[in-house]
C-alpha positions as a Python dict, from the first residue, in 0.01 Angstrom:
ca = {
    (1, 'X'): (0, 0, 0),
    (2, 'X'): (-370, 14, -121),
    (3, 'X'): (-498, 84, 194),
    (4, 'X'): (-237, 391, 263),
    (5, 'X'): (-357, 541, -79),
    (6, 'X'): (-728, 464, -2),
    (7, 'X'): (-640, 661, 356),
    (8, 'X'): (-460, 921, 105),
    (9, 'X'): (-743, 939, -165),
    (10, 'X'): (-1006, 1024, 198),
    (11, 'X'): (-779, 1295, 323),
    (12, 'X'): (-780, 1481, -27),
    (13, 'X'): (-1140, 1428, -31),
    (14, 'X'): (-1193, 1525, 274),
    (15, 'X'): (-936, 1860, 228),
    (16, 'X'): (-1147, 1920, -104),
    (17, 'X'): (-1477, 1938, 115),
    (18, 'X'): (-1376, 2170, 349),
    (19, 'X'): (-1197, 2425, 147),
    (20, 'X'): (-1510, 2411, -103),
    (21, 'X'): (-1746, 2476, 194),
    (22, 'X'): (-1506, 2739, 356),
    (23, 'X'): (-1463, 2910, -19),
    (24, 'X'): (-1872, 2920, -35),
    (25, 'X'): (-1921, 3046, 288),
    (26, 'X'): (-1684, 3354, 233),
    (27, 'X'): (-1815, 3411, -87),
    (28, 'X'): (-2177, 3366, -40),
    (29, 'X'): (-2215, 3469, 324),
    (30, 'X'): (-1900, 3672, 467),
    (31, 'X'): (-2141, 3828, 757),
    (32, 'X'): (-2155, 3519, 892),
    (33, 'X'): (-1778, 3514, 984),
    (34, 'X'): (-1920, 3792, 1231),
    (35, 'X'): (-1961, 3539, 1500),
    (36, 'X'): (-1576, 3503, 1477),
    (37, 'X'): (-1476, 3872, 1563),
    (38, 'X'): (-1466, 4014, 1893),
    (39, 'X'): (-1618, 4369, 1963),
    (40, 'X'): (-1350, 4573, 1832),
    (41, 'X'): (-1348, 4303, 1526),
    (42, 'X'): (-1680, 4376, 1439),
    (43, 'X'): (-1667, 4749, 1479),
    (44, 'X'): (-1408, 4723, 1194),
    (45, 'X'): (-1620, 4510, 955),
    (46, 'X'): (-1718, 4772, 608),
    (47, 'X'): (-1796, 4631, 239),
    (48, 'X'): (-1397, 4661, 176),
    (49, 'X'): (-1363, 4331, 459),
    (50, 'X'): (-1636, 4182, 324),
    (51, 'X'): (-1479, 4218, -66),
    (52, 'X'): (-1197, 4087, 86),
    (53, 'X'): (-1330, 3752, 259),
    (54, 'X'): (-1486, 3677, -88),
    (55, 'X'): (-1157, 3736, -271),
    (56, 'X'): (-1005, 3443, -13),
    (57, 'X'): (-1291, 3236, -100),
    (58, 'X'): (-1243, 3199, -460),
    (59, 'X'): (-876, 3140, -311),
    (60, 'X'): (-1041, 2841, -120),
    (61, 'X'): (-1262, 2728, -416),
    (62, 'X'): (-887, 2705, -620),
    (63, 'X'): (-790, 2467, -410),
    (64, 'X'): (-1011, 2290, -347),
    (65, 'X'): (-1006, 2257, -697),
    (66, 'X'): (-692, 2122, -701),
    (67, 'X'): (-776, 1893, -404),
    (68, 'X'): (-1010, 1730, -581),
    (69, 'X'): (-791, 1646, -870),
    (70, 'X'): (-533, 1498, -662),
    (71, 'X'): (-794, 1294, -486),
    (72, 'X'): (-927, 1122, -858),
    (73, 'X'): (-549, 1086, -955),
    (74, 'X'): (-333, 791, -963),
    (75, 'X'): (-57, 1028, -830),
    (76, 'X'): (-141, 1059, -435),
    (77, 'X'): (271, 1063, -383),
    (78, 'X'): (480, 1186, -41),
    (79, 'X'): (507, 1537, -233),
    (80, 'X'): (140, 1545, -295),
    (81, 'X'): (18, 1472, 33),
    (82, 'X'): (315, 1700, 231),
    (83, 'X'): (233, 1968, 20),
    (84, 'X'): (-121, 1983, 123),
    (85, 'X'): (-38, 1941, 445),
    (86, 'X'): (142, 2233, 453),
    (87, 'X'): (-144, 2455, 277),
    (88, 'X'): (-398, 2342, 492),
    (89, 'X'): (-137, 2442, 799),
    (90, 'X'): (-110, 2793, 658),
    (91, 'X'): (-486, 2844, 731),
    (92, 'X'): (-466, 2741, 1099),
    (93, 'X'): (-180, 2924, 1161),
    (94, 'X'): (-275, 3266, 1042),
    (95, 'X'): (-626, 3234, 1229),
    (96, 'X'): (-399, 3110, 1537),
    (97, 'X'): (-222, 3412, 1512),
    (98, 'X'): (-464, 3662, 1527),
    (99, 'X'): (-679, 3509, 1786),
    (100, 'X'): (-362, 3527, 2042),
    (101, 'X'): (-189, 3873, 1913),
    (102, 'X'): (-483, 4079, 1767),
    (103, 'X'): (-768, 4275, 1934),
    (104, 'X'): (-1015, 4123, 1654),
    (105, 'X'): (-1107, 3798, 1666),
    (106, 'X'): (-1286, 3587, 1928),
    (107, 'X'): (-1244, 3255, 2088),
    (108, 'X'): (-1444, 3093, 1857),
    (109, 'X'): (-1220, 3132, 1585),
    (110, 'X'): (-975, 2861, 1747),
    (111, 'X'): (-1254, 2618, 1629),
    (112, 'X'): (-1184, 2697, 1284),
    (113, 'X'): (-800, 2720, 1334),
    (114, 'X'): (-772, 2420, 1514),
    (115, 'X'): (-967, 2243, 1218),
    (116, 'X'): (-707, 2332, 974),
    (117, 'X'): (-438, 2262, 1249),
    (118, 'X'): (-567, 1897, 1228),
    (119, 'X'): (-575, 1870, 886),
    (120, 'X'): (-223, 1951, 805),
    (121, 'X'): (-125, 1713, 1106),
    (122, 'X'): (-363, 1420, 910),
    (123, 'X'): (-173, 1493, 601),
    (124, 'X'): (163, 1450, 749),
    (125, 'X'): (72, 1147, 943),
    (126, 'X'): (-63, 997, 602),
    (127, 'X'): (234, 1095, 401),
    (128, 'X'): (473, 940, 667),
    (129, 'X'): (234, 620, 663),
    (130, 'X'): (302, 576, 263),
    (131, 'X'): (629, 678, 285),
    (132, 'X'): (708, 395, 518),
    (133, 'X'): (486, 168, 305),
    (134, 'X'): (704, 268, 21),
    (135, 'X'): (1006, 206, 210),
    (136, 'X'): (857, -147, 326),
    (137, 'X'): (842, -261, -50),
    (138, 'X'): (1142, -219, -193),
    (139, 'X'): (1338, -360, 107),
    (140, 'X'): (1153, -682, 1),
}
């Protein structure tokens, strides 16, 4: 059971780490989330989009926030980890989305969707992992 927290205690970590740098990024620098927007994308871009990225950012910074909390706390439960699965899903999904039914984002922008795709899949694989390790002792 240690080592499925230890594996638990990483993937907060990990989820902390790239919210925080995602939550900078769109704070500090949202021009550089130019390279993600096709040509109509970028036509669009005006201070009120760039208010807007930083305004998700300190989103991004709250969680991972939170992340890191969970990742120092004796509590890294089913709940925990499912539930932070399920935020970092909600990421992927929306950048998913407007890559295949919107004029304004480019191809690269699957590399940042696909990121978060992978680590709300980690999360559920973990959470399955301890929740079969919790299963495993108390059939003992």
């Amino acid at each position: 059971m240690a080592a499925d927290l230890l594996g638990a205690r990483k993937f907060l970590q990990n989820t902390f780490l790239l919210f925080f740098v995602h939550g900078l990024i769109l704070i500090l620098k949202p021009g550089m989330f130019s390279a993600l927007y096709s040509k109509e994308g970028s036509s669009l871009r005006n201070p009120m989009l760039d208010h807007l990225l930083m305004q998700t950012g300190f989103g991004m910074l709250g969680f991972s926030g939170l992340f890191l909390v969970l990742a120092n706390s004796a509590y890294n439960k089913v709940p925990v980890l499912q539930t932070t699965a399920v935020v970092c899903f909600t990421p992927g999904a929306t950048l998913a989305y407007g890559v295949m039914f919107t004029p304004y984002w480019n191809f690269l922008t699957w590399v940042v969707a696909l990121m978060y795709l992978f680590f709300g899949a980690w999360g559920l694989q973990i959470s399955q992992t301890v929740m079969d390790d919790m299963v495993m002792h108390t059939q003992r």
